[in-house]
LUMNU-137888 format. One record per residue (C-alpha): residue in one letter; y, x, z. Coordinates in steps of 0.25 Angstrom, whole numbers, padded with zeros to 4 digits, always signed. Layout:
<sites>
AYXZ;...
</sites>
This chain:
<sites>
X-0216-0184-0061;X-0204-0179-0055;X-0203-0175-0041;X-0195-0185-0031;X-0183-0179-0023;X-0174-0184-0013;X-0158-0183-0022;X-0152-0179-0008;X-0158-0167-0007;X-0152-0161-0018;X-0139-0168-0016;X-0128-0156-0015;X-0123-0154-0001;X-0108-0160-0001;X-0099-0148+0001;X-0089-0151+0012;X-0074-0155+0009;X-0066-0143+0011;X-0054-0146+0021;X-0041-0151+0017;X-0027-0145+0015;X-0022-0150+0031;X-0035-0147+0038;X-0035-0132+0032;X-0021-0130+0037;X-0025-0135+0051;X-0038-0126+0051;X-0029-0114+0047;X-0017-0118+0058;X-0028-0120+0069;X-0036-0107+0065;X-0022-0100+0070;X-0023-0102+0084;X-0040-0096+0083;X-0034-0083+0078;X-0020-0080+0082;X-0016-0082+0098;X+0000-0083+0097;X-0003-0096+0091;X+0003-0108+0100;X+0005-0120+0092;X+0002-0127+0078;X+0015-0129+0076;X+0019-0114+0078;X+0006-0109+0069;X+0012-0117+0057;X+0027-0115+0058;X+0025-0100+0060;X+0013-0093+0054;X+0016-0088+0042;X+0000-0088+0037;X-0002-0101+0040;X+0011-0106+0031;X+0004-0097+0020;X-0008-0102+0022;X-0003-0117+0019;X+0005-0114+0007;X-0010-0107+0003;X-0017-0120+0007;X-0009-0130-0002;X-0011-0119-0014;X-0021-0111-0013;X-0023-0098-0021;X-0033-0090-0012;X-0046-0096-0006;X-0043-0096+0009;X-0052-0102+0018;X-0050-0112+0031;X-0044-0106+0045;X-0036-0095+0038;X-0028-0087+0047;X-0017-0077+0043;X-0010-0070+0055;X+0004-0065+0056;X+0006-0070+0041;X+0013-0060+0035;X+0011-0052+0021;X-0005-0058+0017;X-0010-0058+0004;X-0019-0066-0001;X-0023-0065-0017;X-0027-0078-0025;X-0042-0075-0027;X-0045-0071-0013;X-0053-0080-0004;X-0053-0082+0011;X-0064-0088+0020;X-0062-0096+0033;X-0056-0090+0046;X-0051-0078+0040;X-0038-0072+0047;X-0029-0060+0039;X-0018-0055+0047;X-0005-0050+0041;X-0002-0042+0028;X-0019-0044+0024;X-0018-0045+0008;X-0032-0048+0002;X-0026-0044-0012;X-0034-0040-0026;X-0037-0026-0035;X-0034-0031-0046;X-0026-0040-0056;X-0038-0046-0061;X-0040-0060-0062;X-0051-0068-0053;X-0055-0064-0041;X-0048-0050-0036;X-0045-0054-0019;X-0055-0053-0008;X-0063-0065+0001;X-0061-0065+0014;X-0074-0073+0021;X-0074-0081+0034;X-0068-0077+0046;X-0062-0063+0042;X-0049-0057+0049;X-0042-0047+0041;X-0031-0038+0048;X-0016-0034+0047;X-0013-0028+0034;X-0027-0027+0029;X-0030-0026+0013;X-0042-0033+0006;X-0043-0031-0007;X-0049-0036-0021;X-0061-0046-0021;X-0069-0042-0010;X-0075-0050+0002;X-0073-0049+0017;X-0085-0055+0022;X-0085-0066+0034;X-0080-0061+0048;X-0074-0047+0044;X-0062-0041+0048;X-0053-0033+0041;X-0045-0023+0048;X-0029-0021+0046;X-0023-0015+0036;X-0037-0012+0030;X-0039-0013+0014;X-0051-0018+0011;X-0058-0017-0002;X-0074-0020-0001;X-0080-0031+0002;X-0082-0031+0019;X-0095-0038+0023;X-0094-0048+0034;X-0091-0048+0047;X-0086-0034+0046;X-0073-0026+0049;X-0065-0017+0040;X-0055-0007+0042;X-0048+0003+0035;X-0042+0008+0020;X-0052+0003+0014;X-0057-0004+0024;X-0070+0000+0031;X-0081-0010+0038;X-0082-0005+0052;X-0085-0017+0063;X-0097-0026+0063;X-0096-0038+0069;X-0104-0034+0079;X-0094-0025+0084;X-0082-0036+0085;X-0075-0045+0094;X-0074-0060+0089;X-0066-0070+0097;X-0070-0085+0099;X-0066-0089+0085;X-0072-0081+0077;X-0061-0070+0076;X-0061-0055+0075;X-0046-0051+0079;X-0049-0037+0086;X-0043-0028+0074;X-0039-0019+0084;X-0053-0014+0086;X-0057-0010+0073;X-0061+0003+0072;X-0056+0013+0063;X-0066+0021+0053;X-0057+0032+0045;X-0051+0036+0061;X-0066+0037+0066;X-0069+0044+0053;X-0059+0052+0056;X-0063+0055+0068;X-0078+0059+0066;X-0070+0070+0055;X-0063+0077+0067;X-0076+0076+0077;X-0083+0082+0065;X-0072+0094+0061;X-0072+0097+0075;X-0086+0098+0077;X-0090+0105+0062;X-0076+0116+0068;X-0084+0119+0084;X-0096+0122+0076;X-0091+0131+0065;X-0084+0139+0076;X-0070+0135+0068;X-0064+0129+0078;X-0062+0136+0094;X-0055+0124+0097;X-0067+0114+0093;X-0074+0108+0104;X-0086+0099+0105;X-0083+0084+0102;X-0082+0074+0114;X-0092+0065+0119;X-0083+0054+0113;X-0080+0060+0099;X-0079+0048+0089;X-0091+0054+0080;X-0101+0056+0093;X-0097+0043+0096;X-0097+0035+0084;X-0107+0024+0083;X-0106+0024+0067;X-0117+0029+0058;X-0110+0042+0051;X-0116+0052+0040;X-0128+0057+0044;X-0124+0073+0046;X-0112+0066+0053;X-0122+0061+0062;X-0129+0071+0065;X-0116+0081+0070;X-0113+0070+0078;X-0128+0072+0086;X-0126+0086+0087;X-0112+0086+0094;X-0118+0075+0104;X-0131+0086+0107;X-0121+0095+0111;
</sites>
């Protein structure tokens, strides 16, 4: 005796129709004024933006996947190779390439997720994935995967920020490229505090003194080599 079943139940959900040509140009006209305050009018946003003109010619024939609300900023010199794919709300600024490694065929440009922002001049490479939320620092090259909701800065570019640690405006976007800190110069600067330190002790040095209250290393909040640490606890004892 087979069992009795309701057939809705095991209906397949009905996917939802993807919005047409007119209402993804309005989308990406209107997300303008969200994420770029010079501006005014409708009229002057598609008579004048160079990335929304780009992005119509891309919307009638499409090569890459890009998502709805797609921002480009100061349009000028981006480059986006035909296999890469990119989420909702994401912004590049100007002279972004999201290029390939390799001549192969298939799959050889990076995913941006939702809702990344991807500076000046920056560089993604290769078939790697930006994760939802993240930002990716000017004029950085980027060429591993970034988990989301992170920041990178740097050749190659380096994760440095949680999200804890930024500032989001009212829609959802993270413009404070300004305030991303700088790893290699903080690196950098941990090597001369250490130099001088390792010079005072070894009597090398007549000029050496002991390091400021406000050195960067007796200050730094991140978690460095164990034996880096443990100079940093004996200069502060002193």
């Amino acid at each position: 005796m087979s069992a009795m079943f309701d057939p809705h139940t095991l209906a397949a959900p009905v996917p939802q129709a993807a919005p047409g040509l007119f209402a993804l140009l309005r989308e990406d006209i209107a997300c303008v004024f969200q994420r770029d305050p010079a501006a005014r009018t409708t009229w002057e946003v598609i008579t004048t933006y160079p990335g929304i003109h780009a992005l119509f010619w891309h919307r009638l024939s499409p090569g890459a996947t890009i998502g709805r609300r797609f921002f480009i900023d100061h349009g000028c010199g981006v480059v986006i190779g035909e296999t890469a794919e990119v989420g909702n709300d994401v912004t590049l600024y100007h002279g972004v390439t999201l290029g390939g490694v390799s001549w192969n065929p298939g799959k050889r440009h990076p995913t941006l997720c939702d809702g990344v922002v991807v500076g000046a001049g920056a560089k993604i490479l290769g078939p790697i994935t930006v994760g939802s939320g993240a930002r990716v620092g000017a004029n950085s090259v980027v060429i591993q995967d970034v988990p989301d909701s992170m920041t990178v800065v740097g050749i190659p570019g380096r994760v440095v920020l949680p999200a804890s640690q930024r500032r989001i405006t009212q829609q959802g976007i993270d413009l404070d490229h300004h305030l991303m800190p700088d790893p290699v110069g903080k690196a950098i600067s941990c090597l001369l505090d250490r130099i001088a330190y390792l010079e005072k002790h070894l009597g090398v040095s007549a000029e050496a003194q002991e390091l400021p209250a406000t050195s960067d290393c007796i200050t730094c909040t991140e978690t460095c080599d164990p034996a880096h640490v443990a100079v940093n606890l004996k200069r502060t004892t002193h």
